[in-house]
ROSE-171445 format. One record per residue (C-alpha): residue number from 1; residue in one letter; x, y, z. Coordinates in Angstrom, 1 decimal, decimal comma. Layout:
<recs>
<rec><i>NUM</i><aa>A</aa><c1>X</c1><c2>Y</c2><c3>Z</c3></rec>
...
</recs>
This chain:
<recs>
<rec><i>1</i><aa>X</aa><c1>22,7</c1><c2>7,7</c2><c3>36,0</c3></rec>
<rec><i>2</i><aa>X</aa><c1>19,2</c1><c2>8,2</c2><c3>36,2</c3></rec>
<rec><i>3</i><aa>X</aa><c1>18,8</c1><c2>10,2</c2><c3>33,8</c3></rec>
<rec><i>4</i><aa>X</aa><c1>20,5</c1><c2>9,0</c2><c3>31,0</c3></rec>
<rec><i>5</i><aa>X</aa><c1>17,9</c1><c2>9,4</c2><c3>28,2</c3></rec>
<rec><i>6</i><aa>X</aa><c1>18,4</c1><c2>10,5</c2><c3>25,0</c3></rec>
<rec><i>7</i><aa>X</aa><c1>15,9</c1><c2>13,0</c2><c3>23,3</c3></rec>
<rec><i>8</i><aa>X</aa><c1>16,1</c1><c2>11,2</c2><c3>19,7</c3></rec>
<rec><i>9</i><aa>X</aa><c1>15,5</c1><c2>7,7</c2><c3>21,0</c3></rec>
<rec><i>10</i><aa>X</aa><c1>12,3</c1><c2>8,7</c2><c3>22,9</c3></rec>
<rec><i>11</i><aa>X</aa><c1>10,8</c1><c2>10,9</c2><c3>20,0</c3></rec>
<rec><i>12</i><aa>X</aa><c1>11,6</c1><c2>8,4</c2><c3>17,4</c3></rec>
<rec><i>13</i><aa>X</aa><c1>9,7</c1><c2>5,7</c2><c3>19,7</c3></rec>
<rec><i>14</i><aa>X</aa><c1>6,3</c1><c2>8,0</c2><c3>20,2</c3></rec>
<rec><i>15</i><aa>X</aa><c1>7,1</c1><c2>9,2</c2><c3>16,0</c3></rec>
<rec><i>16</i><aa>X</aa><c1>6,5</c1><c2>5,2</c2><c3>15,2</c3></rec>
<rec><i>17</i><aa>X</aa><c1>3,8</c1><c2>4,8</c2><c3>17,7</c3></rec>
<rec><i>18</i><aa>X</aa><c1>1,6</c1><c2>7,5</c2><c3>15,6</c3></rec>
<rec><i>19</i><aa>X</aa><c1>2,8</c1><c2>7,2</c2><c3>12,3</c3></rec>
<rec><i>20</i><aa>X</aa><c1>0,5</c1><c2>5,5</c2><c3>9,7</c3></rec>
<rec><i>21</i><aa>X</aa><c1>3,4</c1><c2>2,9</c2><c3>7,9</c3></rec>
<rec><i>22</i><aa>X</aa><c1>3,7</c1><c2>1,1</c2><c3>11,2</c3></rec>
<rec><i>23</i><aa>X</aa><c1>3,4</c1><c2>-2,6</c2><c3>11,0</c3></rec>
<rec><i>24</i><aa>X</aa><c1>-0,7</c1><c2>-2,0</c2><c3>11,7</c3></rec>
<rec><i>25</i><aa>X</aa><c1>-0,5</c1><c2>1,1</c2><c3>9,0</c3></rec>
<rec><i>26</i><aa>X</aa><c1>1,1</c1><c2>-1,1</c2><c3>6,2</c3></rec>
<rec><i>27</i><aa>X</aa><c1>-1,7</c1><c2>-4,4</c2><c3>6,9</c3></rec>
<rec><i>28</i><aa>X</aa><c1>-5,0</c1><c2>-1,7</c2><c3>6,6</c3></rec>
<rec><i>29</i><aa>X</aa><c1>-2,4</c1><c2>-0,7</c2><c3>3,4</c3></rec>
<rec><i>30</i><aa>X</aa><c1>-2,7</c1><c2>-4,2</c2><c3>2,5</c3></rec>
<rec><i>31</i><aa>X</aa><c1>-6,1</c1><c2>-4,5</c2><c3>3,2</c3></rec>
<rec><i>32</i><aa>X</aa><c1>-6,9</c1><c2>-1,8</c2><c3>1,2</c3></rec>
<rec><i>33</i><aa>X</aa><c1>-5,2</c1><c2>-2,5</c2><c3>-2,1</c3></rec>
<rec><i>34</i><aa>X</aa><c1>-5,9</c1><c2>-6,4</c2><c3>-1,7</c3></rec>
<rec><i>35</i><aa>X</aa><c1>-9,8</c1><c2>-5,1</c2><c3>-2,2</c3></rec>
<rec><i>36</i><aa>X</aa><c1>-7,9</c1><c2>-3,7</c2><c3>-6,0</c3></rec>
<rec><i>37</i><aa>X</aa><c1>-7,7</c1><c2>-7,4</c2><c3>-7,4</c3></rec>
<rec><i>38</i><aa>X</aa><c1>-10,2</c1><c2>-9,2</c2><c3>-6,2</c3></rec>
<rec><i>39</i><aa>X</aa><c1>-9,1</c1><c2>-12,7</c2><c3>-7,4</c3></rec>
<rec><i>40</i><aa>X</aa><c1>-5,9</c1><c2>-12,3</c2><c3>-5,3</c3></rec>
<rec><i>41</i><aa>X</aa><c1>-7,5</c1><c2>-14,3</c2><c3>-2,7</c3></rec>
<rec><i>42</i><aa>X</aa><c1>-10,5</c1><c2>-17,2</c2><c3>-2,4</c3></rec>
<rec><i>43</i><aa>X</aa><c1>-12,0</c1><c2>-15,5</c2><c3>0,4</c3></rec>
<rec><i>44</i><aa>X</aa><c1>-11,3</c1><c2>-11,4</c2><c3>1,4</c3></rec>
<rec><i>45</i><aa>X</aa><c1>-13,3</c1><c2>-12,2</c2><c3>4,6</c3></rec>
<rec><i>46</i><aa>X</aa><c1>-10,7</c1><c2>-15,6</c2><c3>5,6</c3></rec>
<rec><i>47</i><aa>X</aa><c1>-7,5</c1><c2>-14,3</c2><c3>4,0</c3></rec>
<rec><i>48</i><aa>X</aa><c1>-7,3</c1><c2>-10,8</c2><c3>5,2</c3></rec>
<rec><i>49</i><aa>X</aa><c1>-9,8</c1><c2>-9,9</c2><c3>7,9</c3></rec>
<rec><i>50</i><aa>X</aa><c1>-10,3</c1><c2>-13,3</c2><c3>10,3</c3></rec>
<rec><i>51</i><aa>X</aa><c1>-8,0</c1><c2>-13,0</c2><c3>12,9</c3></rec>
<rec><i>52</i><aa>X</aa><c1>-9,0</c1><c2>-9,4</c2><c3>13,8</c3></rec>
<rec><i>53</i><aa>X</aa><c1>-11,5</c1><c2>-7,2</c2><c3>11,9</c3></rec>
<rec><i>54</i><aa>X</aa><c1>-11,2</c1><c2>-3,3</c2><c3>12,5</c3></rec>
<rec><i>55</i><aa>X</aa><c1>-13,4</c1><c2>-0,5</c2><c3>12,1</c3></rec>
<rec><i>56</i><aa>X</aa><c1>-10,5</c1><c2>1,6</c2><c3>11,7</c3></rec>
<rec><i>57</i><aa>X</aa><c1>-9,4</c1><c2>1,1</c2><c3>7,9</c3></rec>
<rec><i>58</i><aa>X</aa><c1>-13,2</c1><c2>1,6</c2><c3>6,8</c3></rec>
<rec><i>59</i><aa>X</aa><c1>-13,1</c1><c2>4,5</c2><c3>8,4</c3></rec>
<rec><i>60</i><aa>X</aa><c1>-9,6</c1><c2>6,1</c2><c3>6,8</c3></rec>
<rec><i>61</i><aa>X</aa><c1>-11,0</c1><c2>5,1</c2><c3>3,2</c3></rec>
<rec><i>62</i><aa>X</aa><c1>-14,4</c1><c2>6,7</c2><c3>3,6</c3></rec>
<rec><i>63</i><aa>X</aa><c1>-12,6</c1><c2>9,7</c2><c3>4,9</c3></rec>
<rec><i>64</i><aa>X</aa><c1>-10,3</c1><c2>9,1</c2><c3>2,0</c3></rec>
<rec><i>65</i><aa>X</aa><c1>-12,8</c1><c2>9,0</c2><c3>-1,0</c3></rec>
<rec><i>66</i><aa>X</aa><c1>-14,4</c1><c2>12,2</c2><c3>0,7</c3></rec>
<rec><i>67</i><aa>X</aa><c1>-11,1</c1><c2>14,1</c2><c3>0,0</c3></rec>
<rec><i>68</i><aa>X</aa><c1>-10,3</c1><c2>12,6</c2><c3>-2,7</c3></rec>
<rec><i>69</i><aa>X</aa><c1>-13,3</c1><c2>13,6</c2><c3>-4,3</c3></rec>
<rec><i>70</i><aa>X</aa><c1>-13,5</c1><c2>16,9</c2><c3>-3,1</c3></rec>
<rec><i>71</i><aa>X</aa><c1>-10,2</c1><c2>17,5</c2><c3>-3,9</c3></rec>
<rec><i>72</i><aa>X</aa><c1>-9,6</c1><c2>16,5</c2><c3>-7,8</c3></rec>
<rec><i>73</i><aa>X</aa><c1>-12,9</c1><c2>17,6</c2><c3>-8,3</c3></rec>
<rec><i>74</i><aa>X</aa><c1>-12,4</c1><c2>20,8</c2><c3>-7,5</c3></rec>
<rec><i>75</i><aa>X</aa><c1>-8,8</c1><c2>20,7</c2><c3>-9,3</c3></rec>
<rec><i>76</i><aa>X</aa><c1>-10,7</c1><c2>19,7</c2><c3>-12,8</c3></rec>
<rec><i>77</i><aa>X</aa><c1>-12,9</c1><c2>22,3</c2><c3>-12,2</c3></rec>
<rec><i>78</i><aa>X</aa><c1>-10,4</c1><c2>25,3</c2><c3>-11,4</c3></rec>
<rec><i>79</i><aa>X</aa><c1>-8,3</c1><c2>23,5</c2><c3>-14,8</c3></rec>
<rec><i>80</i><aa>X</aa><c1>-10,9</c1><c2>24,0</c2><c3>-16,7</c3></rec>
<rec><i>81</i><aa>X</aa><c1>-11,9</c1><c2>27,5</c2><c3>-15,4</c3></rec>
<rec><i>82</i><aa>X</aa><c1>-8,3</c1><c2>28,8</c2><c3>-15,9</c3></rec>
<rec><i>83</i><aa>X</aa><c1>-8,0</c1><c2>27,1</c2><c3>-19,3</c3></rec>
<rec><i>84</i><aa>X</aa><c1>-11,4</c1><c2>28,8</c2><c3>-20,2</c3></rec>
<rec><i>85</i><aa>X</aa><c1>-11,7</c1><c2>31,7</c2><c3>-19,0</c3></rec>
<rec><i>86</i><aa>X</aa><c1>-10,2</c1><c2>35,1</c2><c3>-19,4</c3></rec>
<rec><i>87</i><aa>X</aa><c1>-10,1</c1><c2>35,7</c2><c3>-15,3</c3></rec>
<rec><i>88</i><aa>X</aa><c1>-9,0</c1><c2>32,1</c2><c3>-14,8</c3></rec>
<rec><i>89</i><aa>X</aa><c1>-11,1</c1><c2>32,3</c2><c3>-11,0</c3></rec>
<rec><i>90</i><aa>X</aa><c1>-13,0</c1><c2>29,2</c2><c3>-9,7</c3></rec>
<rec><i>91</i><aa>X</aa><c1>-14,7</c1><c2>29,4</c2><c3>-6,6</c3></rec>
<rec><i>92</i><aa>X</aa><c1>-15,1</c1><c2>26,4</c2><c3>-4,6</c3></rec>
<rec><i>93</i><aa>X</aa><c1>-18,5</c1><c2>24,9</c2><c3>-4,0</c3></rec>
<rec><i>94</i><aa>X</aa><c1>-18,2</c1><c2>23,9</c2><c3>0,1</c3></rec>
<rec><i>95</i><aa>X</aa><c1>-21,8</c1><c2>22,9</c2><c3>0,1</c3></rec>
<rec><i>96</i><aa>X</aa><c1>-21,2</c1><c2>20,2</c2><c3>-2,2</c3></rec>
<rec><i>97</i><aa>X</aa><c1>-18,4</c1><c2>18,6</c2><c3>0,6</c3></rec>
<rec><i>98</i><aa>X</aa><c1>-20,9</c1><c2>18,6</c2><c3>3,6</c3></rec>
<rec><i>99</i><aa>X</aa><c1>-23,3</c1><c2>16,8</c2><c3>1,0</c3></rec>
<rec><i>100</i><aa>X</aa><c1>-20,4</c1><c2>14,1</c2><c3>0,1</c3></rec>
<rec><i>101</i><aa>X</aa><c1>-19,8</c1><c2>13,6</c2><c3>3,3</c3></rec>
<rec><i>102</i><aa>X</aa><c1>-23,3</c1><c2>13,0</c2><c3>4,6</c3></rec>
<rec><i>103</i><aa>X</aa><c1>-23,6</c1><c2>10,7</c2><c3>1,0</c3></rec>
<rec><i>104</i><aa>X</aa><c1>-20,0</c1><c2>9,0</c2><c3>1,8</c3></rec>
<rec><i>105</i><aa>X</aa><c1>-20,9</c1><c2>7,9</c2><c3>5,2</c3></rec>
<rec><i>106</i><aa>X</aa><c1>-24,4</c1><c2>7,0</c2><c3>4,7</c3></rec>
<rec><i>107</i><aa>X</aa><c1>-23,4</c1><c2>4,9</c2><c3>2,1</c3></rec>
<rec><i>108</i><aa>X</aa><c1>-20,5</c1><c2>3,4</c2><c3>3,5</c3></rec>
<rec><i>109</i><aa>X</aa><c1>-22,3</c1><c2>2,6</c2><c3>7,1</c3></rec>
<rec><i>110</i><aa>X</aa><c1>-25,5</c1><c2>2,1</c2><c3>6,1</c3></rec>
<rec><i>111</i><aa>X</aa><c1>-25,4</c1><c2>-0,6</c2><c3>3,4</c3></rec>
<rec><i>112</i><aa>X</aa><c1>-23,4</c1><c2>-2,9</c2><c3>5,2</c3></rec>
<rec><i>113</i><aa>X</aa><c1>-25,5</c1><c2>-2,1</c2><c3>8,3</c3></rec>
<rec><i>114</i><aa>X</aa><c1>-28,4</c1><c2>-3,4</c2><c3>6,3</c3></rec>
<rec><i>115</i><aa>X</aa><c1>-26,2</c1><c2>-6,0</c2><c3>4,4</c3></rec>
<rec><i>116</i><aa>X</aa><c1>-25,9</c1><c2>-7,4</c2><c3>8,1</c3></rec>
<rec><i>117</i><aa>X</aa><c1>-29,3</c1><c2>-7,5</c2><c3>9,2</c3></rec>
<rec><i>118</i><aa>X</aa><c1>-31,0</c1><c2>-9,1</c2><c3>6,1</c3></rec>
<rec><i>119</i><aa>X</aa><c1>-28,2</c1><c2>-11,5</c2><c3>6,5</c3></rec>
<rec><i>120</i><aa>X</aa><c1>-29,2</c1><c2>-12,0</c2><c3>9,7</c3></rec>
<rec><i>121</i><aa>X</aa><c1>-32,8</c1><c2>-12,5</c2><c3>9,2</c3></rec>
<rec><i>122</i><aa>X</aa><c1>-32,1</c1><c2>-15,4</c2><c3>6,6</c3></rec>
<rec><i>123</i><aa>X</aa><c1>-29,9</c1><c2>-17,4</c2><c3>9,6</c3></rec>
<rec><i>124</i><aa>X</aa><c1>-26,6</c1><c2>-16,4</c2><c3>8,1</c3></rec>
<rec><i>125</i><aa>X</aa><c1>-23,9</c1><c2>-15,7</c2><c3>10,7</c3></rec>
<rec><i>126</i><aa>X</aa><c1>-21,7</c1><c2>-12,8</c2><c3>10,3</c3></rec>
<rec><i>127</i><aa>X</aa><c1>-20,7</c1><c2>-10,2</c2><c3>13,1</c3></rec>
<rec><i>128</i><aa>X</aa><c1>-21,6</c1><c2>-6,5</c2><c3>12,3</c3></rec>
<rec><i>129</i><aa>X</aa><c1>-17,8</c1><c2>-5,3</c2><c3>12,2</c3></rec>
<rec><i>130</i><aa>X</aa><c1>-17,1</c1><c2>-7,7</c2><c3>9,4</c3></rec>
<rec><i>131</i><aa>X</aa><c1>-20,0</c1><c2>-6,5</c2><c3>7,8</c3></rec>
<rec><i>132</i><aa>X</aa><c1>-18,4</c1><c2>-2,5</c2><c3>7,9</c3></rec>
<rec><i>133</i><aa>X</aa><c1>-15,0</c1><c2>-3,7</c2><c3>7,3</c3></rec>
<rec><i>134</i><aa>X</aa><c1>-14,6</c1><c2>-5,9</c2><c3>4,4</c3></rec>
<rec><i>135</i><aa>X</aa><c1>-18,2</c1><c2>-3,1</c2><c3>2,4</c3></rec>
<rec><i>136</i><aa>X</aa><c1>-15,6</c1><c2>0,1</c2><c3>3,9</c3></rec>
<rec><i>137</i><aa>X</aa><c1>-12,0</c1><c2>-1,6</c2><c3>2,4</c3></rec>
<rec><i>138</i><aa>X</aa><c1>-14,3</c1><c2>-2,2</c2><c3>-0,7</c3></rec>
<rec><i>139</i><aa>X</aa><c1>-14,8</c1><c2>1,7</c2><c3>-1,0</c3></rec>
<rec><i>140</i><aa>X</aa><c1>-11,0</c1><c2>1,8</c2><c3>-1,5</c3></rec>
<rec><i>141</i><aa>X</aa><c1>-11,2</c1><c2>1,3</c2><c3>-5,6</c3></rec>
<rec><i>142</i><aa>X</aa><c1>-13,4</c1><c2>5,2</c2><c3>-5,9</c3></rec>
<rec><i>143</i><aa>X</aa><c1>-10,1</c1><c2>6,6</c2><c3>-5,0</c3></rec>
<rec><i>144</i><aa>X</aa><c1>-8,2</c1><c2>5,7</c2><c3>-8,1</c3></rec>
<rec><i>145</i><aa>X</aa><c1>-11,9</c1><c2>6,3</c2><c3>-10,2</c3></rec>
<rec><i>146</i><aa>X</aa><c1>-11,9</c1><c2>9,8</c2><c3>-8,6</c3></rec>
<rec><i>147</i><aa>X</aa><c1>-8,4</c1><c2>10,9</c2><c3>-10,3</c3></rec>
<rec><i>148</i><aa>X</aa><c1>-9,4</c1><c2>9,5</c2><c3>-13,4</c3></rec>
<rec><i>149</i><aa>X</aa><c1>-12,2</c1><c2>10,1</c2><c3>-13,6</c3></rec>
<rec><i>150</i><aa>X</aa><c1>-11,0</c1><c2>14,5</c2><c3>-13,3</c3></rec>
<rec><i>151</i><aa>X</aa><c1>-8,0</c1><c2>13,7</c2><c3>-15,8</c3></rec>
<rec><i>152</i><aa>X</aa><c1>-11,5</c1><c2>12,8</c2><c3>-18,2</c3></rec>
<rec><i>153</i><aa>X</aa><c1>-13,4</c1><c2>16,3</c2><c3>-17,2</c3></rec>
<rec><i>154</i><aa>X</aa><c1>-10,2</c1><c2>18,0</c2><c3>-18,1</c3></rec>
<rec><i>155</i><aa>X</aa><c1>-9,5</c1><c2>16,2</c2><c3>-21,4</c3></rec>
<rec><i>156</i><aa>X</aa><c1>-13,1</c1><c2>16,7</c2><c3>-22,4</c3></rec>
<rec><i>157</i><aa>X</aa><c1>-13,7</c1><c2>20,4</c2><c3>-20,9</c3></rec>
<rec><i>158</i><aa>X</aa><c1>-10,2</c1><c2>21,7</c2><c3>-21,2</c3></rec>
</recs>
């Protein structure tokens, strides 16, 4: 009687607590893609990040652009190596991640964190978080530019 719990139920409740397409998952979806088409809404700041800004989803999409383009860089470049070469081996360039990564997140931290403080020494109002948030949902649009961008390096060099 006390006991009475099944497995299934209790997995699939901790399952949706850490899976990304929960309700939180699908509005930092939102969030992102809304930054695709910017004439969507008057005001990115009022329509999609007042009640509740987060640091989360400018984290995820910085992190994101660094794999992406690590990873369809690195798949243009072994495409073109096995397309041109008789051995068809590419070896993969690690050096050049650490360096996106440093570039990535100075970038993505960094200009909003100076964004913020010029605004701020001209009078205008607007907290930090907003600042990362709407400049790190705004890096979402070099994930899309990273696959095409290797689809053009494999046309060209292929």
């Amino acid at each position: 009687q006390y006991f009475d719990v099944y497995t299934a139920t209790v997995s699939l409740i901790y399952l949706m607590r850490l899976s990304p397409l929960t309700m939180y998952g699908m509005q930092v979806l939102k969030r992102c893609v809304t930054t695709l088409l910017p004439t969507s809404a008057p005001s990115y700041v009022a329509t999609h990040l007042s009640p509740s800004p987060d640091l989360y989803g400018p984290f995820w999409t910085l992190t994101t652009v660094i794999f992406s383009l690590f990873v369809f860089s690195s798949l243009a470049h072994s495409v073109v190596s096995f397309l041109s070469t008789t051995d068809g081996e590419y070896n993969y360039n690690f050096q050049l991640l650490s360096i996106a990564v440093s570039l990535v997140y100075a970038y993505g931290l960094g200009v909003p964190a100076l964004l913020w403080g010029g605004l701020k020494y001209l009078g205008v109002e607007w907290s930090l978080i907003e600042a990362v948030a709407v400049w790190g949902y705004g890096q979402f649009v070099w994930i899309p530019v990273a696959v095409r961008l290797s689809l053009i390096y494999i046309r060209l060099y292929g």
